[in-house]
VOKEMI-80294 format. One record per residue: residue in three letters; x, y, z of N, C-alpha, C in turn; residue number from 1. Coordinates in steps of 0.02 Angstrom, whole numbers. Atoms other than C-alpha are relative to their C-alpha. Example, Ala and Ser with C-alpha at 12.3 -4.5 7.8 and 13.67 -1.06 7.14 Angstrom:
2
(ALA; (45; -59; 0); (615; -225; 390); (45; 60; 0); 1)
(SER; (-42; -59; -3); (684; -53; 357); (-39; 55; 37); 2)
***
This chain:
161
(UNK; (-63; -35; -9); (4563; 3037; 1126); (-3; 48; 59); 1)
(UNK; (4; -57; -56); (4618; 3141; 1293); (39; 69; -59); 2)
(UNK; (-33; -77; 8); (4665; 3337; 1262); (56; -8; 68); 3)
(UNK; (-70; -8; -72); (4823; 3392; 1340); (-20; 62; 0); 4)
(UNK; (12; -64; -7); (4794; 3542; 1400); (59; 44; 51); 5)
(UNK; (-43; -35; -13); (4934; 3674; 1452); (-24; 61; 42); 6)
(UNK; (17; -60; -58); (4902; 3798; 1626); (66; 39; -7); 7)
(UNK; (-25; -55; -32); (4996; 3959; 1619); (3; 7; 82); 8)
(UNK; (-20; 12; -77); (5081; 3983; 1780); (-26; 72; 23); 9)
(UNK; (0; -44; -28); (5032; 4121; 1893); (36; 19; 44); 10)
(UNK; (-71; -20; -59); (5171; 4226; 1954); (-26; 63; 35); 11)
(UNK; (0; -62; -49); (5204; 4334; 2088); (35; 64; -60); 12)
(UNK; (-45; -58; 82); (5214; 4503; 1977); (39; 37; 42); 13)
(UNK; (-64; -43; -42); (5322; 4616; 2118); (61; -48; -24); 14)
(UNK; (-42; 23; 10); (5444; 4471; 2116); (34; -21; -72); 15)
(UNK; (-35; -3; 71); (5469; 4446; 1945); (11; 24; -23); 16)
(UNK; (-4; -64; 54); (5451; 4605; 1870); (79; 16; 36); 17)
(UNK; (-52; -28; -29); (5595; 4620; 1997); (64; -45; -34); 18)
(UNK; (-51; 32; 36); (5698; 4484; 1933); (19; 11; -78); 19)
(UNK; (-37; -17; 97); (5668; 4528; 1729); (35; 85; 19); 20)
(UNK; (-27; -59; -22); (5714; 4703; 1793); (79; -15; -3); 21)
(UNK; (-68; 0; -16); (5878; 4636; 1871); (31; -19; -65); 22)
(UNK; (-22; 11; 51); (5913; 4535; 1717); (23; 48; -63); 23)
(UNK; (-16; -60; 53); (5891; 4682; 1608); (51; 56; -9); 24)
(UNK; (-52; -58; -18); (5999; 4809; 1698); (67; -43; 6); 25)
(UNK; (-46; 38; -5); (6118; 4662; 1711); (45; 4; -85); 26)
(UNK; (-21; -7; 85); (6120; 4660; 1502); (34; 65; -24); 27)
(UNK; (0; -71; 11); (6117; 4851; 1506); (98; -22; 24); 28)
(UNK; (-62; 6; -12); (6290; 4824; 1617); (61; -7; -40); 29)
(UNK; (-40; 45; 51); (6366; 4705; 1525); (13; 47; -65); 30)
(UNK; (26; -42; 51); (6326; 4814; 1374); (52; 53; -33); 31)
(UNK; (-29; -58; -16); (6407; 4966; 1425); (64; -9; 37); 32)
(UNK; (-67; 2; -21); (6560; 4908; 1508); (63; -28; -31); 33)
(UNK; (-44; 16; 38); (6712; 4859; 1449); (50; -66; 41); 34)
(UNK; (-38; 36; -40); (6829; 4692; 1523); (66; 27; 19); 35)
(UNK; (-61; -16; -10); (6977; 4742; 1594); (37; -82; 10); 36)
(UNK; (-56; 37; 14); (7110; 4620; 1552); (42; -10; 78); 37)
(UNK; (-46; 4; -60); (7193; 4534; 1684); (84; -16; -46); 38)
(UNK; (-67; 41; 34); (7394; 4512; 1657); (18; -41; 62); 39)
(UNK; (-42; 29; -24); (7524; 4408; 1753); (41; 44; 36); 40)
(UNK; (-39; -54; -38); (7624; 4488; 1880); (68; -37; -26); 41)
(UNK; (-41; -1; 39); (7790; 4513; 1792); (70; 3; 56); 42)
(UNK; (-51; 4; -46); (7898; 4542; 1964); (-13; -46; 53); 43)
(UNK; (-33; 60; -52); (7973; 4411; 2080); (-28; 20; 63); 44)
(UNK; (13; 4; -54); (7901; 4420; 2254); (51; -33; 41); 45)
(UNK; (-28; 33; -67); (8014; 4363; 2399); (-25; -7; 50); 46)
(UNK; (39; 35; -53); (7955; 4246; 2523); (55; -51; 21); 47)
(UNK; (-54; 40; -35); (8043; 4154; 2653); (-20; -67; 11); 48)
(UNK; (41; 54; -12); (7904; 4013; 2660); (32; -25; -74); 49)
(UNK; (-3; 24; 44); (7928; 3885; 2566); (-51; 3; -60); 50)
(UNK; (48; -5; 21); (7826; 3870; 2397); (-35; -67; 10); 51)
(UNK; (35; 59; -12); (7669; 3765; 2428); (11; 2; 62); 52)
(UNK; (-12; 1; -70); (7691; 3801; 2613); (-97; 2; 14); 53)
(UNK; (82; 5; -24); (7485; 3828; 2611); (-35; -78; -15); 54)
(UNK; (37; 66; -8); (7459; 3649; 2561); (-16; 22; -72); 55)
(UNK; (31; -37; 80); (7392; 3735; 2377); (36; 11; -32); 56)
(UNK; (-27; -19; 48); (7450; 3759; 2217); (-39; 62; -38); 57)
(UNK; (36; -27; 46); (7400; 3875; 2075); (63; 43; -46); 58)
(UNK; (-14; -44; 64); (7451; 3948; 1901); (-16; 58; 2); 59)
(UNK; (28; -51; 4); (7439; 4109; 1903); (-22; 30; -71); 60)
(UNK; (12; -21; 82); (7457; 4126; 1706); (-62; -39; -16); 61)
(UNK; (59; 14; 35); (7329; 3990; 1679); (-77; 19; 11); 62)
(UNK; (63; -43; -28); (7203; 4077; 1803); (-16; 51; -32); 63)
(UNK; (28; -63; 55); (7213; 4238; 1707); (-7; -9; -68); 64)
(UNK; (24; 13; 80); (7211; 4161; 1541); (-45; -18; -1); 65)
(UNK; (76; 9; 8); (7048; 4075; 1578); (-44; 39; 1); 66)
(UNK; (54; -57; 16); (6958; 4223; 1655); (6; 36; -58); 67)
(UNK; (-28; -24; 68); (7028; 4304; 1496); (-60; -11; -41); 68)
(UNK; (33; 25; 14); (6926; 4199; 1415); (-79; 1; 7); 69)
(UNK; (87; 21; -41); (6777; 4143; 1505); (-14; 38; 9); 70)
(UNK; (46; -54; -32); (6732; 4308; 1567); (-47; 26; -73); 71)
(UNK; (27; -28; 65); (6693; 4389; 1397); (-47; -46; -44); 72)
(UNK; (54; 45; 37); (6626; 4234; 1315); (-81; -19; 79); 73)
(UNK; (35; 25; -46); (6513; 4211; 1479); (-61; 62; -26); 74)
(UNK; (36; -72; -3); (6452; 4407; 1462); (-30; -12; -83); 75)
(UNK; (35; -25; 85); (6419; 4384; 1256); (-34; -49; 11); 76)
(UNK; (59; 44; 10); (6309; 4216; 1293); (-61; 28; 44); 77)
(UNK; (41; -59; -42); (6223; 4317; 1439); (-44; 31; -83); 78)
(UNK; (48; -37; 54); (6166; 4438; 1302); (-54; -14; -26); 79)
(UNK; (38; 55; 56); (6124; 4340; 1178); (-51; -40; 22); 80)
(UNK; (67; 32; -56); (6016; 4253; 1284); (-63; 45; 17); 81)
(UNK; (50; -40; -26); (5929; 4422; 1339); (-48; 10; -71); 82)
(UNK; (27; -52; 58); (5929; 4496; 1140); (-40; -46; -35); 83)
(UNK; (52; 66; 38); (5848; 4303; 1077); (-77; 26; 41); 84)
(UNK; (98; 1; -38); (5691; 4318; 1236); (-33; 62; -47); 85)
(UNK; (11; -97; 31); (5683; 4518; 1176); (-56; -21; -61); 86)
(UNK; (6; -5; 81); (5663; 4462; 981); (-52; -47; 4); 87)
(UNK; (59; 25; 27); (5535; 4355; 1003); (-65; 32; 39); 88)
(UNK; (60; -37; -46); (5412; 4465; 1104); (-42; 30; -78); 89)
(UNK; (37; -15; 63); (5269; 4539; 972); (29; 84; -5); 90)
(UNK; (-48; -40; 9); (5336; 4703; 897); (-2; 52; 46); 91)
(UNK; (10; -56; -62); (5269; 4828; 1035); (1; -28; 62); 92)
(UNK; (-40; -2; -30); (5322; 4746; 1161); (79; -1; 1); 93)
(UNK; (-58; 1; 33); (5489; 4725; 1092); (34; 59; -1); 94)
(UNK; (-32; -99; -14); (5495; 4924; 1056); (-2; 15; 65); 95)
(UNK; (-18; -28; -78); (5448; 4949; 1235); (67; -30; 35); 96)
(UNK; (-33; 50; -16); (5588; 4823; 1311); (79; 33; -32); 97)
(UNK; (-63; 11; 18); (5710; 4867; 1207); (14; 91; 10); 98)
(UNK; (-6; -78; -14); (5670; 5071; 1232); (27; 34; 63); 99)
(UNK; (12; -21; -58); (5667; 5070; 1401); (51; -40; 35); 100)
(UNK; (-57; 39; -43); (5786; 4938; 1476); (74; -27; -66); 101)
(UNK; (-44; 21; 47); (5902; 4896; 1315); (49; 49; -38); 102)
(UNK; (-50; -74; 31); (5964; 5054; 1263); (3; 47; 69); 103)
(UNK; (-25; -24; -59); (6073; 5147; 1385); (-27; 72; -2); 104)
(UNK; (14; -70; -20); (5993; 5323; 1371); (-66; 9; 19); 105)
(UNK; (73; -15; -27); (5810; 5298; 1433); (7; -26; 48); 106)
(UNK; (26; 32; -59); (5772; 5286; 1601); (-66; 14; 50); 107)
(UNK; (61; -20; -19); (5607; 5333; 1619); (-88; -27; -41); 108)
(UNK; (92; 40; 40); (5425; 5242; 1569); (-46; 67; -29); 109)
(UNK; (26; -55; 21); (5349; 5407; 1538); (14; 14; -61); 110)
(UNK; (-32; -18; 75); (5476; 5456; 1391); (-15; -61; -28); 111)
(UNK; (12; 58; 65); (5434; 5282; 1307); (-64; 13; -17); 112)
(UNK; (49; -17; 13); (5253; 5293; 1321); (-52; 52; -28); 113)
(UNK; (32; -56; 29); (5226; 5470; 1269); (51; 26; -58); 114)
(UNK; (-45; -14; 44); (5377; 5495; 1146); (23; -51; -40); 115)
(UNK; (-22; 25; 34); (5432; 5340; 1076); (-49; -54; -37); 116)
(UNK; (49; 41; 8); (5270; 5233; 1048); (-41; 77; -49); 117)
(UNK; (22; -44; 36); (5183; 5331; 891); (-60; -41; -50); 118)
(UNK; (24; -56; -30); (5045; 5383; 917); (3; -15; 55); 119)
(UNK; (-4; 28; -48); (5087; 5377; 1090); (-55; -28; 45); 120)
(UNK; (40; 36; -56); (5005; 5272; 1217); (-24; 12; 76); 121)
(UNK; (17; -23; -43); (4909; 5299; 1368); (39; -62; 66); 122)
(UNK; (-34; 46; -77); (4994; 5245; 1554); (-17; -86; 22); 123)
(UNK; (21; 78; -29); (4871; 5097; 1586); (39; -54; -48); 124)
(UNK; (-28; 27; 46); (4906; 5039; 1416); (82; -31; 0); 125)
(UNK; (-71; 17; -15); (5085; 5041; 1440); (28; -53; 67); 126)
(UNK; (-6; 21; -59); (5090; 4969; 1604); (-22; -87; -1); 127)
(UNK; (49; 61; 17); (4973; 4821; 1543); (66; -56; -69); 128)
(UNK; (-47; 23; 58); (5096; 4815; 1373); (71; -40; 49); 129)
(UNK; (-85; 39; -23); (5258; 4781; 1484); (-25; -50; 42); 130)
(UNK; (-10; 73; -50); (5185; 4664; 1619); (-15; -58; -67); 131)
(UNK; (0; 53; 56); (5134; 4556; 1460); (85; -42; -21); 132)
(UNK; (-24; -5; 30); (5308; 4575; 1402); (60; -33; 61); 133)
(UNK; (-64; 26; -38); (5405; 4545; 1569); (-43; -87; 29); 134)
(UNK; (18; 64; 16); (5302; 4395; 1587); (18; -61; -68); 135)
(UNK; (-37; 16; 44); (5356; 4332; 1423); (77; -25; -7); 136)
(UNK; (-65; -10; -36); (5525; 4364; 1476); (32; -54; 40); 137)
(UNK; (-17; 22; -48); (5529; 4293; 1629); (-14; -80; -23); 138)
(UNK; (7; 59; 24); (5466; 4127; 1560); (44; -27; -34); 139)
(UNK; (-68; 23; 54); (5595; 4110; 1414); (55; -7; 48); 140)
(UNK; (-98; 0; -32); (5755; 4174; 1542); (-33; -70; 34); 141)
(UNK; (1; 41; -71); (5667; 4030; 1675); (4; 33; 75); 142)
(UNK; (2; -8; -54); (5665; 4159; 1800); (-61; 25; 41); 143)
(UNK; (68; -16; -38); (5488; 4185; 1846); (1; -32; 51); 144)
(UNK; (26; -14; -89); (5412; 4194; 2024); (-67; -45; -3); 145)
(UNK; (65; 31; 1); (5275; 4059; 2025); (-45; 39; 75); 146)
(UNK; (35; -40; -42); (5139; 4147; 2140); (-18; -81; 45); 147)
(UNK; (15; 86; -37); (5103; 4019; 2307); (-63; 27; 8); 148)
(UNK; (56; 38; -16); (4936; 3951; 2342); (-28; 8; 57); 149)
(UNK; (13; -2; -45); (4864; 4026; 2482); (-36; -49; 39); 150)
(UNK; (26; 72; -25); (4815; 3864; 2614); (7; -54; -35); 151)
(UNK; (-50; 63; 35); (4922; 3740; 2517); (24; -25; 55); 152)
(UNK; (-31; 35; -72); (4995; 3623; 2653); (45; -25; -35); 153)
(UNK; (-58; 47; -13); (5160; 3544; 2640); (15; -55; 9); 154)
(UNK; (0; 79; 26); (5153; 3359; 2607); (51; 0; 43); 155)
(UNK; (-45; 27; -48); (5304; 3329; 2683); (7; 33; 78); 156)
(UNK; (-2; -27; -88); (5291; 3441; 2864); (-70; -34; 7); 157)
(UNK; (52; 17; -21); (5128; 3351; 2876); (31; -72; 32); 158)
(UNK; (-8; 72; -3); (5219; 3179; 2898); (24; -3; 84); 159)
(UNK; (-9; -4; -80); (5235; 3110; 3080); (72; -52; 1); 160)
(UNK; (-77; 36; 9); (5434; 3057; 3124); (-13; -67; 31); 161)
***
């Protein structure tokens, strides 16, 4: 019998930590804001062009009824997407994650690590706990940073025209 055997990827950690970052403050956004409702403009415009003089059409009611729609259901699968990766992290990273980028009143690694982690935790520790955690992350969303291969060649710029 062969073994299958499964390689963990090695990512670039600046670039990813930068992307679960964005993702996170993206959730945070979402989170905290509210949709503003588009309506229908309710008064007549006068125009001397004909209509359809651009070659184009468009609904204006069915355009704003979709974003209507789609925007809000787009922003609650977003989430849900962030609060599923979140929930399956092990429970301390999870508390960190969700202390520090998931709830809108911390914005500082210090206050998690010495106030909300009990008995609190030392810097390295913490530092070690979240790259675990945005690695994790970044794997589930799909947006990790595979790290390149220093003196890897290019298969295809090697080929002669």
């Amino acid at each position: 019998m062969t073994q299958i055997t499964f390689e963990l990827p090695e990512l670039d950690r600046k670039r990813t930590q930068a992307a679960v970052e964005a993702a996170l403050e993206k959730y945070r956004i979402f989170k905290s804001t509210l949709i503003e409702e588009r309506e229908a403009q309710t008064i007549a415009s006068w125009s001397d062009a004909p209509k359809g003089f651009t070659g184009t059409t468009s609904d204006q009611t069915s355009n704003i009824a979709i974003y209507n729609v789609d925007e809000p259901a787009a922003r609650k699968a977003y989430c849900e997407r962030i609060e599923r990766a979140v929930s399956k992290l092990p429970r301390r990273e999870r508390l960190l994650i969700t202390e520090r980028y998931l709830n809108t009143d911390c914005d500082f690694d210090y206050v998690v690590f010495n106030h909300v982690f009990d008995p609190p935790i030392g810097e390295t520790t913490y530092y070690r706990l979240k790259w675990k955690a945005f690695y994790k992350i970044a794997l589930n969303l799909n947006i990790q940073v595979v790290k390149e291969v220093k003196g890897s060649r290019n298969i295809e710029g090697n080929k002669k025209s």
